[in-house]
C-alpha positions as CSV (number, residue, x, y, z in Angstrom):
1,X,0.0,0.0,0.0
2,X,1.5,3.6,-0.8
3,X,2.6,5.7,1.6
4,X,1.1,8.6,-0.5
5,X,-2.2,10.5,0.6
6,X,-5.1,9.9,-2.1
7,X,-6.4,12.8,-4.0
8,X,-9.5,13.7,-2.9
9,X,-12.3,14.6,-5.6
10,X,-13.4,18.7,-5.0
11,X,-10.4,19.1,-3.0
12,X,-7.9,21.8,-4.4
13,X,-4.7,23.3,-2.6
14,X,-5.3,26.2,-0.7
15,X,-4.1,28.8,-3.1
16,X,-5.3,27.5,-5.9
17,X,-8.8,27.1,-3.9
18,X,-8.6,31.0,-3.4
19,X,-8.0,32.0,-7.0
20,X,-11.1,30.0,-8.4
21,X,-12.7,31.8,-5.8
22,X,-11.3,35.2,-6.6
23,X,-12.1,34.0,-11.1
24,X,-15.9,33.1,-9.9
25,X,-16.4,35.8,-7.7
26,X,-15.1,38.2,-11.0
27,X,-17.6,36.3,-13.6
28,X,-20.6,36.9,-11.3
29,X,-20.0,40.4,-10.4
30,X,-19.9,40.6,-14.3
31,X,-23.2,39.6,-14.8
32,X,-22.6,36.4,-16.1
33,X,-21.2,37.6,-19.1
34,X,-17.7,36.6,-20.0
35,X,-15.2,39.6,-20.8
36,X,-12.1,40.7,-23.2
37,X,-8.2,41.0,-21.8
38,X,-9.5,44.8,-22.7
39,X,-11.9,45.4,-20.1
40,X,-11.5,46.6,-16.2
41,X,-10.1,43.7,-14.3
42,X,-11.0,43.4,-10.5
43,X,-8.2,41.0,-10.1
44,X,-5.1,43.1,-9.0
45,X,-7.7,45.7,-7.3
46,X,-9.0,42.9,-5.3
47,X,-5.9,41.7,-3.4
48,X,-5.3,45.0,-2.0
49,X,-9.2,46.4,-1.4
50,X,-12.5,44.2,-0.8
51,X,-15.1,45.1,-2.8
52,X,-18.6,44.3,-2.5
53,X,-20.9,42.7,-5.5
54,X,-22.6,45.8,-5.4
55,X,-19.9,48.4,-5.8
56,X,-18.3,45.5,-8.4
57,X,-20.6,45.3,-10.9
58,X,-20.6,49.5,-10.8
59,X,-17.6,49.3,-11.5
60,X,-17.1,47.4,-13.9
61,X,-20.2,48.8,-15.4
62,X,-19.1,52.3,-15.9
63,X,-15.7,50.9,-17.5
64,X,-17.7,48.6,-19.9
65,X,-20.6,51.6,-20.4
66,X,-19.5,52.0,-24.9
67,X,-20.2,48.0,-25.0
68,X,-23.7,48.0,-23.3
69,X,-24.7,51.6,-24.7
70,X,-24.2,50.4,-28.6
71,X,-26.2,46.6,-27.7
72,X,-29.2,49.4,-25.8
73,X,-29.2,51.5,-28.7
74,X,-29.5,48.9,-31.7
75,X,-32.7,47.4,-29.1
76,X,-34.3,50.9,-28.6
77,X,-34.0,51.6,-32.4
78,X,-35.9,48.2,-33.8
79,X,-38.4,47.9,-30.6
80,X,-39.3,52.0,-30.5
81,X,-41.6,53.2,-33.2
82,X,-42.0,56.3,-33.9
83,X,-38.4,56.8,-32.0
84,X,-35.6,56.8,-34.7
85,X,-31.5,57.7,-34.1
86,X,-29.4,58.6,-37.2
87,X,-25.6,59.3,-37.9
88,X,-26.0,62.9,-39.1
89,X,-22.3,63.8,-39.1
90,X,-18.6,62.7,-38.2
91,X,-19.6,61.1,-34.4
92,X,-23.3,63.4,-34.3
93,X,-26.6,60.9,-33.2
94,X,-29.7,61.7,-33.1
95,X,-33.3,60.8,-31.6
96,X,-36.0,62.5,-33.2
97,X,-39.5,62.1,-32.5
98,X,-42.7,63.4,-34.3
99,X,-46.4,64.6,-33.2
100,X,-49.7,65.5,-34.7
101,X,-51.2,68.9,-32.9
102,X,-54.0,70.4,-33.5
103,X,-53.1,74.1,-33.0
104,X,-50.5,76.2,-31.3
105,X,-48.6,74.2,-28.6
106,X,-47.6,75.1,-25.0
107,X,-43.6,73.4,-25.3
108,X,-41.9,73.2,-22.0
109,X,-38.0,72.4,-22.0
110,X,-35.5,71.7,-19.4
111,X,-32.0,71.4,-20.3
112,X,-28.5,71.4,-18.3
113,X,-25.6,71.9,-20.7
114,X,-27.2,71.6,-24.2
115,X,-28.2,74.1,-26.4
116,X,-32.3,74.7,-27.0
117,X,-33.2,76.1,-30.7
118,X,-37.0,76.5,-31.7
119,X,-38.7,76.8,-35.5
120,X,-42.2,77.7,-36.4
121,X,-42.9,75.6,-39.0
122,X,-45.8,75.3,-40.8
123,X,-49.0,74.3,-40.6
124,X,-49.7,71.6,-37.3
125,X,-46.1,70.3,-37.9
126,X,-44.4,69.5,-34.6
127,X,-40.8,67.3,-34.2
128,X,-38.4,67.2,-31.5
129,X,-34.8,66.1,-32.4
130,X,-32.0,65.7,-29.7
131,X,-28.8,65.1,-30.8
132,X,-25.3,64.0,-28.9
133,X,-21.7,64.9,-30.6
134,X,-20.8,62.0,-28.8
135,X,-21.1,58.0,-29.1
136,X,-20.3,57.9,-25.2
137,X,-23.4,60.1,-24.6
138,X,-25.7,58.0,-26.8
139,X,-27.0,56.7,-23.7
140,X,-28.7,60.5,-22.8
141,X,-31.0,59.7,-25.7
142,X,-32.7,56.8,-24.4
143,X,-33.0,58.7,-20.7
144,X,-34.4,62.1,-22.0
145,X,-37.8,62.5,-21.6
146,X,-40.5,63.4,-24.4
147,X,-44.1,63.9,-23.6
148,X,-47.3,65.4,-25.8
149,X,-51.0,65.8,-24.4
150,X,-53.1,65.9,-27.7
151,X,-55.8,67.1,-25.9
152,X,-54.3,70.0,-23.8
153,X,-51.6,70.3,-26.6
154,X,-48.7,70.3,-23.9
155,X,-45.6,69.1,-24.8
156,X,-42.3,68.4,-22.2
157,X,-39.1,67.8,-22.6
158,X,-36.1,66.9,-19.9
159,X,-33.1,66.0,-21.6
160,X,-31.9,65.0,-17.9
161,X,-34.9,63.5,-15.7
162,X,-34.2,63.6,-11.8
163,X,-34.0,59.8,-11.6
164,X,-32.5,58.5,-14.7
165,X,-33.9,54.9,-15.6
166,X,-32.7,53.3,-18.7
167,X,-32.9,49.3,-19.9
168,X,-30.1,47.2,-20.1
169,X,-30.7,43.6,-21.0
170,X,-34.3,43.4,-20.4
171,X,-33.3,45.0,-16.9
172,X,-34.8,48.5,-16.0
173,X,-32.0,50.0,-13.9
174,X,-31.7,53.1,-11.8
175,X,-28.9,55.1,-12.3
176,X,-28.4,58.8,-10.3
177,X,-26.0,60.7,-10.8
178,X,-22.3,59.3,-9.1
179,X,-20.2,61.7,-6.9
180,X,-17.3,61.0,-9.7
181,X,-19.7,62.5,-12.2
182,X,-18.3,65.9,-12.9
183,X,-18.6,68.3,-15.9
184,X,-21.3,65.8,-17.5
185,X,-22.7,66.2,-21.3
186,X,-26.2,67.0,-22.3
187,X,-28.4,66.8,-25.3
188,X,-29.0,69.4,-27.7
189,X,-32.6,70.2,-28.5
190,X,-33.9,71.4,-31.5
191,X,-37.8,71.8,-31.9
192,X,-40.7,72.6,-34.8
193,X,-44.0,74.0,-33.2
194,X,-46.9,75.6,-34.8
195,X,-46.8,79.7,-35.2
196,X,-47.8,81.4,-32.5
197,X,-47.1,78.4,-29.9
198,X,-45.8,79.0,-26.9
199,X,-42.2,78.4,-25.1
200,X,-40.8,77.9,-21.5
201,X,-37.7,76.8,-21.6
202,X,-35.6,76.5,-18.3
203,X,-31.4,75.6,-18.9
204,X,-28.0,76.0,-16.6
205,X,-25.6,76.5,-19.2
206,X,-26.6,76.7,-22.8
207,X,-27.8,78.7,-25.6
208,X,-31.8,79.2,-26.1
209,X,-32.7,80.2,-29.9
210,X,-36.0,80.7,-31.4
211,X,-37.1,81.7,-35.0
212,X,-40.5,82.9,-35.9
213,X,-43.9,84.4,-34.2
214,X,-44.5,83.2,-30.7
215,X,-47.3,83.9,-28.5
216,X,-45.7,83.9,-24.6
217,X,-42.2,83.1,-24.0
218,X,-40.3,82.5,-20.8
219,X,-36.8,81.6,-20.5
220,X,-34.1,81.1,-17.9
221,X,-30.8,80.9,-17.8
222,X,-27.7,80.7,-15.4
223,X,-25.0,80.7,-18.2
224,X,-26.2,81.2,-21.4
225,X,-27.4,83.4,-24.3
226,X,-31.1,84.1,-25.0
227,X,-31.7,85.2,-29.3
228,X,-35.1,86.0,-29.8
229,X,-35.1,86.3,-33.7
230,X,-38.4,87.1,-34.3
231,X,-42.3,88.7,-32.5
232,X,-43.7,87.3,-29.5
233,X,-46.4,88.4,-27.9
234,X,-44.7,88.3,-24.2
235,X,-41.3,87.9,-23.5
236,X,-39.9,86.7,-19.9
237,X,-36.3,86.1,-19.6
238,X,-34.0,85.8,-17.0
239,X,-30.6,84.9,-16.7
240,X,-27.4,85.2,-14.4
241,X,-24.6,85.6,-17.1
242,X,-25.2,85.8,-21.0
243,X,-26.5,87.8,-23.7
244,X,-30.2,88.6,-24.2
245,X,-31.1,89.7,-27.9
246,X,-34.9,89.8,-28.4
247,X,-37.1,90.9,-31.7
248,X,-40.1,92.7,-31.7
249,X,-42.3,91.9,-28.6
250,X,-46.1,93.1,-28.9
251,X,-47.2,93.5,-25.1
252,X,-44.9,92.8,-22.2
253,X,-41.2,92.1,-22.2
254,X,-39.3,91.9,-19.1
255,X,-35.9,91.1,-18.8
256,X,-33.3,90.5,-15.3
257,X,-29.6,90.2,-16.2
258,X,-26.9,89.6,-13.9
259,X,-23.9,89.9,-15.8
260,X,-25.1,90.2,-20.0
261,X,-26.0,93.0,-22.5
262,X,-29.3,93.2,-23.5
263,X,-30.3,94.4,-27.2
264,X,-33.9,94.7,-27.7
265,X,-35.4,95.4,-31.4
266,X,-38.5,96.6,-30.6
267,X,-40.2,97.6,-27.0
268,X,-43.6,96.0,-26.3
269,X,-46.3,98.4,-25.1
270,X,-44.3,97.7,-21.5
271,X,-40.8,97.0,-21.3
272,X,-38.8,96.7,-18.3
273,X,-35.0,95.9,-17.7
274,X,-32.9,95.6,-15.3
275,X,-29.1,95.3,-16.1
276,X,-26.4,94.6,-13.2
277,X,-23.6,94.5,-15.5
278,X,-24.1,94.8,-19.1
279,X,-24.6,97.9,-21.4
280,X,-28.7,98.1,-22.6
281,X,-30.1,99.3,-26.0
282,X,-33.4,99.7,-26.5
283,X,-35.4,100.3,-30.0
284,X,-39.0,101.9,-29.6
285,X,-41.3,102.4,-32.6
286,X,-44.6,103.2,-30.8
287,X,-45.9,104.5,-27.7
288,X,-45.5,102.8,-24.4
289,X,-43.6,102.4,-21.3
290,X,-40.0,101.9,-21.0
291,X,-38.1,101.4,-17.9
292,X,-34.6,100.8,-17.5
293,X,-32.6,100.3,-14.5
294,X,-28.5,99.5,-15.1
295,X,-26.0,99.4,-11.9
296,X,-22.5,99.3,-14.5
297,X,-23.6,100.0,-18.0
298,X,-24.1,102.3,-20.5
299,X,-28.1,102.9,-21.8
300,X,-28.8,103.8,-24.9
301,X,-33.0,104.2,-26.6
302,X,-33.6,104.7,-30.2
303,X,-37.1,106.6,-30.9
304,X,-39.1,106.5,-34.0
305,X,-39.1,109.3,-35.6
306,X,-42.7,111.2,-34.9
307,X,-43.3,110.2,-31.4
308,X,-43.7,112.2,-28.3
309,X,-41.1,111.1,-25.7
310,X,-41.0,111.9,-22.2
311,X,-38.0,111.4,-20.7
312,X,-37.1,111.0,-17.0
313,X,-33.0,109.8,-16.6
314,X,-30.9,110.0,-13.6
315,X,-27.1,108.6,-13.4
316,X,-24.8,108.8,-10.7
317,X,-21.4,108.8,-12.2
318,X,-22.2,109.1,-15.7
319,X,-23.3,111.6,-18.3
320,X,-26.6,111.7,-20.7
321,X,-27.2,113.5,-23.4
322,X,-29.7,113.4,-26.6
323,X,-30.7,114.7,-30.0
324,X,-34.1,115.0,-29.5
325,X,-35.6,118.1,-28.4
326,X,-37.0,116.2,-24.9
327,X,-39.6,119.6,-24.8
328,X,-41.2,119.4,-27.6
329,X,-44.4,117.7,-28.6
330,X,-43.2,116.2,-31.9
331,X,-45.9,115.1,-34.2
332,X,-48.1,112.7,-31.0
333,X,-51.7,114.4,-31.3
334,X,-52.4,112.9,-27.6
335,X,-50.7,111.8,-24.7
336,X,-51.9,108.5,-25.3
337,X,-49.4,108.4,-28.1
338,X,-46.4,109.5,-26.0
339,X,-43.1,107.4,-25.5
340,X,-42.5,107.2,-21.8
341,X,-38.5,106.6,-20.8
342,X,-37.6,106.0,-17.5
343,X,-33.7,105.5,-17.4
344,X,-31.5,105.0,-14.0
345,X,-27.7,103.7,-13.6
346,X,-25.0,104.0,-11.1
347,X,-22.5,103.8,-13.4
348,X,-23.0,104.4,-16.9
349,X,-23.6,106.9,-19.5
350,X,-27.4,107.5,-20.8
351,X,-28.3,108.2,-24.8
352,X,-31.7,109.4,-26.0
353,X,-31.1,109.5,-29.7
354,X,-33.6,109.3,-32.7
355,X,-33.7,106.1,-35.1
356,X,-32.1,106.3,-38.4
């Protein structure tokens, strides 16, 4: 009889006991899927720091994210009607979606980093396309948010919802936002309405743009520019540091920059602006109200030719001066008709001048 011990069936030396272990415990935390030499190994991580399953399949998660985002996408594009994402450019996708309205529309945007521009197209027509410069932000496409209310006519879009849920693998999985998740990307949002629709679009740092006749607008802004190409019946914007251009505006415009200039085209029946830093020009072609108040920057109104102005203007360390004769009538038959200014800055010169 040998001296030898018998091997013993299931029995493996200690350390090679511990590294099946260590290989199994990696291929669950996976998911059950098997992996390239390419992707994040938990191997050499896992002799110096214990990780749990939970914080293990994060992990390797995030570093396998361009893998799972292209399977997600080709499943969202053949099981989605109606939902369609196209290769527009070098690296540009895109998710666009389409509606039937059946008159002006109420649209209601909220946005982080990406830009927001608005058409009026024609007739009922109303699309929504958001589009990433990025195939490691596809994912934001499936996660964005796009809702329409036939019936009240309501549409909203978040290109970032509170509680992001997206499908993996027939899996719906939360996802909030990690405390490694600085500086993150956004969609931009590009939108045809009906004319004379309205707009509220809310954004932290990017660009909002419209073109064409709206009814009421509101827009703000922490970092970004405002362009207002075209009419709108009311016009609300506010914003903490950018640029506000507007077009005409029919009845109300009121504007609140921090840090911005503000050009307006054409004062609505009431205009009021306030300016902390930024210079201020204003272009009135019919009677109204317009009141400016600047802290650092210069204010300058253009007057129609043919309208009665009065003019009340008051700067502390600044100087104001006009070409129009601020005691005559002009050619207003009634006060009704009159151009009222009302013009105050700390700092900042003041400029009453006729249009060209």
């Amino acid at each position: 009889m040998s001296n030898f011990p018998l091997p013993v069936p299931g029995f493996a030396p200690h350390e090679t006991y511990r590294r099946a272990r260590r290989d199994t415990l990696n291929f669950e935390a996976c998911g059950g899927e098997r992996h390239s030499r390419d992707d994040f190994a938990l191997r050499p991580y896992g002799q110096m720091i214990y990780f749990p399953a939970k914080v293990a399949k994060r992990v390797i998660e995030r570093f396998n994210r361009k893998e799972i985002n292209m399977s997600d996408h080709d499943e969202a594009t053949s099981q989605s009607p109606g939902v369609s994402a196209s290769r527009t450019g070098a690296g540009e996708r895109q998710r666009k979606e389409a509606f039937v309205s059946s008159g002006p529309v109420h649209a209601k945007v909220s946005s982080r980093r990406g830009d927001v521009t608005v058409h009026v197209g024609k007739g009922d027509e109303l699309e929504v396309t958001l589009s990433v410069n990025s195939a490691r932000d596809e994912h934001l496409l499936e996660l964005a948010e796009v809702r329409f209310d036939a019936k009240s006519n309501e549409l909203e879009i978040r290109t970032q919802p509170a509680h992001n849920s997206e499908l993996r693998h027939g899996v719906r999985v939360v996802s909030k936002r990690m405390w490694l998740d600085f500086g993150r990307s956004d969609l931009h949002v590009l939108i045809v309405l009906p004319e004379r629709s309205s707009l509220d679009v809310t954004t932290v740092s990017g660009d909002t743009v419209a073109y064409g006749s709206f009814d009421h607008v509101k827009v703000s802004s922490v970092s970004g520019d405002v362009r207002m190409n075209d009419s709108s019946t009311t016009l609300d914007v506010r914003t903490a540091s950018g640029d506000v251009n507007t077009g005409r505006v029919l009845e109300s415009l009121k504007c609140k920059s921090a840090s911005g200039d503000v050009d307006c085209l054409g004062a609505a029946a009431k205009t009021e602006i306030m300016s902390a830093s930024g210079n201020v020009v204003v272009s009135a072609d019919r009677p109204g109200e317009v009141l400016v108040r600047a802290v650092s920057g210069d204010v300058k109104v253009r007057v129609a030719r043919g309208l009665s102005v009065d003019v009340n203007g008051r700067t502390v360390s600044g100087d104001m001066g006009s070409n129009i004769d601020l005691d005559s009538s002009g050619d207003a038959k009634a006060d009704e008709e009159a151009l009222y200014i009302k013009v105050n800055t700390v700092s900042g010169d003041i400029r009453i001048d006729k249009a060209s």
